[in-house]
C-alpha positions as CSV (number, residue, x, y, z in Angstrom):
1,X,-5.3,5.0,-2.1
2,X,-3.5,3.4,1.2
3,X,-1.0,1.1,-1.1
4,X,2.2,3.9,-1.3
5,X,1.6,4.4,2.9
6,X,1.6,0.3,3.3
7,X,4.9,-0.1,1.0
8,X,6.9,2.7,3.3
9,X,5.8,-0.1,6.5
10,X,6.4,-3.4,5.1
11,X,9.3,-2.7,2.2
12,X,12.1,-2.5,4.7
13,X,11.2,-5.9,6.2
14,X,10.2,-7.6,2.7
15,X,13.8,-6.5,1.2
16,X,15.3,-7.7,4.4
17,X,13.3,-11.4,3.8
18,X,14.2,-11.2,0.0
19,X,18.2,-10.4,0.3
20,X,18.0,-13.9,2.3
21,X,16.2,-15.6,0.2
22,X,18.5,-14.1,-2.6
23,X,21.3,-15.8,-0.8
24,X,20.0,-19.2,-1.2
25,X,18.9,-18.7,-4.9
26,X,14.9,-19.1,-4.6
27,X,13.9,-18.0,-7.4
28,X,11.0,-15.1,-7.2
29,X,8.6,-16.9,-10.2
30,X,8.6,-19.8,-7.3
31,X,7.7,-17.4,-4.7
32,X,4.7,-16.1,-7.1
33,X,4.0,-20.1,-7.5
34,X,3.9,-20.9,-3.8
35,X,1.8,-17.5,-3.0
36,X,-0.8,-18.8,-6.1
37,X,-1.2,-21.8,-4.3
38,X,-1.8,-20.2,-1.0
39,X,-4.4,-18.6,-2.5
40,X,-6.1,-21.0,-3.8
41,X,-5.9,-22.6,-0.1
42,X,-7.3,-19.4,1.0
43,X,-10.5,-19.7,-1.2
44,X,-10.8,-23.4,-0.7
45,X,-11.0,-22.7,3.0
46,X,-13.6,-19.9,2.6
47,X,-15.9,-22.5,0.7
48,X,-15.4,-24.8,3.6
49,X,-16.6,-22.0,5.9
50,X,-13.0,-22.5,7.8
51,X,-12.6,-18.7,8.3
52,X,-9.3,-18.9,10.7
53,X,-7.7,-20.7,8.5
54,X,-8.8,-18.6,5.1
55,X,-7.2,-15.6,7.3
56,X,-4.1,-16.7,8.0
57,X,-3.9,-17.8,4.1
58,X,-5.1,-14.5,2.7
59,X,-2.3,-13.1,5.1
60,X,0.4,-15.4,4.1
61,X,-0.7,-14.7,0.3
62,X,-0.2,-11.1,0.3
63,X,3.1,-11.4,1.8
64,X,3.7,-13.9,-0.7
65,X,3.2,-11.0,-3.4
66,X,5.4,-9.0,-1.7
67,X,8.2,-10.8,-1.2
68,X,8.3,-12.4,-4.8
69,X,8.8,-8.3,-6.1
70,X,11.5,-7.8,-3.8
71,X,12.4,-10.8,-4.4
72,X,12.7,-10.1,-8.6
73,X,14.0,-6.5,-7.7
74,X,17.0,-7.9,-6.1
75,X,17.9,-10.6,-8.9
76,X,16.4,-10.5,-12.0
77,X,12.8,-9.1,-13.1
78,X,11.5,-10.6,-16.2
79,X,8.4,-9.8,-18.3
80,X,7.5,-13.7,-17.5
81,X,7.2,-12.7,-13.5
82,X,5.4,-9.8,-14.0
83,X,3.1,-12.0,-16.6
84,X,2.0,-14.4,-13.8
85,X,2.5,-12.2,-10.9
86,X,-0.5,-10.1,-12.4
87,X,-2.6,-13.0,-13.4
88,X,-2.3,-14.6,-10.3
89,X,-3.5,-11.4,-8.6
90,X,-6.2,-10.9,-10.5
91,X,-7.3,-14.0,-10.2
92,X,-6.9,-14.5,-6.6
93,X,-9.1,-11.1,-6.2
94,X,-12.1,-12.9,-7.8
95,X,-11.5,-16.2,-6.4
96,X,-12.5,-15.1,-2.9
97,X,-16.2,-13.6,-3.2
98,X,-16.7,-16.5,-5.6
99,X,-15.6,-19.1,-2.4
100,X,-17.7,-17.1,-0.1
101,X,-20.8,-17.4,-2.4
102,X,-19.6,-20.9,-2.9
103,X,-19.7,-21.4,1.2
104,X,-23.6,-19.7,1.4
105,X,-25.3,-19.8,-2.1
106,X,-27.5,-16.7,-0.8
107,X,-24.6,-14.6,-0.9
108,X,-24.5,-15.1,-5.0
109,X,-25.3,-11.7,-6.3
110,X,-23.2,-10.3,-3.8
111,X,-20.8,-11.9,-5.1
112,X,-21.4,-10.9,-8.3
113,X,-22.1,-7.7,-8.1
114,X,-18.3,-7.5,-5.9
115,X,-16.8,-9.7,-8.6
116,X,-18.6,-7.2,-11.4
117,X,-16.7,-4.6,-9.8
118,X,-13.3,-6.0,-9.6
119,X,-13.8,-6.3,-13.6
120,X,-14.1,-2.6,-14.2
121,X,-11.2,-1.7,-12.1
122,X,-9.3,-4.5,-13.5
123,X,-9.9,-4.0,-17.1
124,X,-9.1,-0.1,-16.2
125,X,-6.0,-0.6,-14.5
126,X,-5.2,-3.2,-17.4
127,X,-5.9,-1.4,-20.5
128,X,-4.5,2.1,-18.6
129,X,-0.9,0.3,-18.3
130,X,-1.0,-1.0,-21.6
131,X,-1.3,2.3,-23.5
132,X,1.0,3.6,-21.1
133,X,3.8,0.8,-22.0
134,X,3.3,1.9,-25.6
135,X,3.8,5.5,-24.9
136,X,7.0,4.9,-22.9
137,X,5.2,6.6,-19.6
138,X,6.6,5.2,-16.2
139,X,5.5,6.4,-12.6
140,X,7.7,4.9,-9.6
141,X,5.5,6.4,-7.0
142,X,4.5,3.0,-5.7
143,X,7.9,1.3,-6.3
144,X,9.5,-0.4,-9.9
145,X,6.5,-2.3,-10.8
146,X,6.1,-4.6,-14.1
147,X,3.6,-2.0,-15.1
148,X,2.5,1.6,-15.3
149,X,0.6,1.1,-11.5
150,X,-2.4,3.9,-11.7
151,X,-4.1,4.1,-8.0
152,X,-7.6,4.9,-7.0
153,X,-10.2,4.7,-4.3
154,X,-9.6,1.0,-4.0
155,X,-6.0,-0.4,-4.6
156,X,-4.6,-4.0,-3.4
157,X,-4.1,-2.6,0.5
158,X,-7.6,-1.3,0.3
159,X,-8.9,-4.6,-1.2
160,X,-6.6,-7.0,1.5
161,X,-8.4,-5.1,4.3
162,X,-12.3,-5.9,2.8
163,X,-10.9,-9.9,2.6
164,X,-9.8,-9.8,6.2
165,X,-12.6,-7.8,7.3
166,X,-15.0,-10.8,5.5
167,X,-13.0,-13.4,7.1
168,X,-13.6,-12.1,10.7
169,X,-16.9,-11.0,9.8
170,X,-18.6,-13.1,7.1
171,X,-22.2,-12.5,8.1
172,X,-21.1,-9.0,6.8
173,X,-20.0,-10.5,3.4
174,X,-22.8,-8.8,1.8
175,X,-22.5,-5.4,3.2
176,X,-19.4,-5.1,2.7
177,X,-19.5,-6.5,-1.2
178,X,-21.8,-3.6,-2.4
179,X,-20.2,-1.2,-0.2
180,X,-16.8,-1.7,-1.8
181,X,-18.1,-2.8,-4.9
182,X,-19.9,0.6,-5.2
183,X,-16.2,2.3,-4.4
184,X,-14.5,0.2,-7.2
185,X,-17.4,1.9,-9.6
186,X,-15.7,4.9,-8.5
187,X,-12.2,4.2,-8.9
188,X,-13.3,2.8,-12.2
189,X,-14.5,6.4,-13.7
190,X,-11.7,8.5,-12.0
191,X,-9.0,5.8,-14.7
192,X,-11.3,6.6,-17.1
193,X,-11.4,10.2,-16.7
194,X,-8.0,10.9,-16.1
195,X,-7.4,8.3,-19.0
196,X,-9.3,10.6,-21.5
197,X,-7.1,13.7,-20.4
198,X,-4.0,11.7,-21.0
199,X,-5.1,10.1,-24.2
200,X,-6.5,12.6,-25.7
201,X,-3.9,13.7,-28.1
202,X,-1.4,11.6,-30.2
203,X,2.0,10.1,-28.8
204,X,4.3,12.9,-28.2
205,X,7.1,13.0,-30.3
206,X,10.2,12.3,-29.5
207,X,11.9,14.7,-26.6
208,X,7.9,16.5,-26.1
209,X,6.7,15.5,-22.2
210,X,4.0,14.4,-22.4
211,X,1.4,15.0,-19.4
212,X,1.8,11.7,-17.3
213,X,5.4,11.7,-17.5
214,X,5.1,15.2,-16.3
215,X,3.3,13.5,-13.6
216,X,6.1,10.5,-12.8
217,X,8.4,13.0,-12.9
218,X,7.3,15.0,-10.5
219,X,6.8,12.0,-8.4
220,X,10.1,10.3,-9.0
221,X,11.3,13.8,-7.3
222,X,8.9,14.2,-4.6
């Protein structure tokens, strides 16, 4: 929901960062690598129940997954960058309820309930961008992504902010895990529904619109 606001505040200065790293020839699959890693520092610390530190990591992560787009925007996107760029996401997104439970067992279910969640909006995002691909539908609403990028209730801004929110406040872990949990349920049946009116009808054929790229259209203009 918030995620084509947040790219209009921090694109100028992520382009900025990327055009110098450009310069020196860092490649952006090494900027996914070192923001993977950061991560997994991130979740490591959370287990520890080292909370500063997991902040400042989840920070430096996210801007880590920033740059490494601009990054691949100004040299070279490949499929292979877009491959592990997503995987690392989505993986990172699950890896921090499972440290918190990991830090306080009691939080488990929680946790699982939050992790649960992340799978329906995953798997929806996923499977929308896939059958997109195959129809040749693009959007560029949210800047040249890898894939077709559908929105929602709960996008990656939306999500950063519940992580930061549980690393200043992790006695709120659990309120906050159904509450956005229950929200990802939501975003999960609006892709679905607008998924069925999309799909509905075969592949158009070959100079037909079809009613998404109507869509990206209208947004590439806007």
């Amino acid at each position: 929901m918030l995620d084509a606001y947040v790219r209009r505040i921090f694109d100028p200065p992520l382009d900025r960062a990327a055009a110098a790293l450009a310069r020196h020839g860092v490649s952006a699959n090494w900027v996914t690598a070192a923001g993977a890693a950061l991560g997994l520092a991130a979740c490591i610390a959370i287990a520890l129940e080292s909370y500063g530190a997991a902040l400042a990591l989840i920070l430096a992560n996210r801007v880590s997954d920033g740059l490494d787009g601009a990054l691949a925007r100004r040299t070279a996107p490949t499929d292979l960058g877009g491959f592990i760029d997503t995987v690392a996401d989505f993986l990172f997104y699950s890896a921090v309820p499972f440290a918190f439970a990991l830090a306080e067992p009691e939080r488990g279910l929680a946790a699982a309930f939050l992790i649960f969640s992340f799978v329906g909006t995953g798997v929806s995002f996923l499977a929308f961008a896939a059958i997109a691909a195959r129809r040749a539908l693009t959007t560029e609403r949210y800047g040249l992504k890898s894939l077709y990028y559908i929105g929602g209730l709960t996008e990656g801004a939306e999500t950063i902010l519940l992580f930061v929110l549980m690393a200043l406040r992790p006695d709120w872990f659990e309120p906050l895990a159904y509450g956005f949990g229950a929200l990802c349920w939501l975003t999960t049946a609006g892709r679905v529904w607008r998924g069925a009116i999309v799909f509905r009808d075969r592949p158009p054929a070959s100079g037909v619109t079809s009613p998404l790229r109507e869509v990206g259209e209208r947004e590439r203009a806007g």
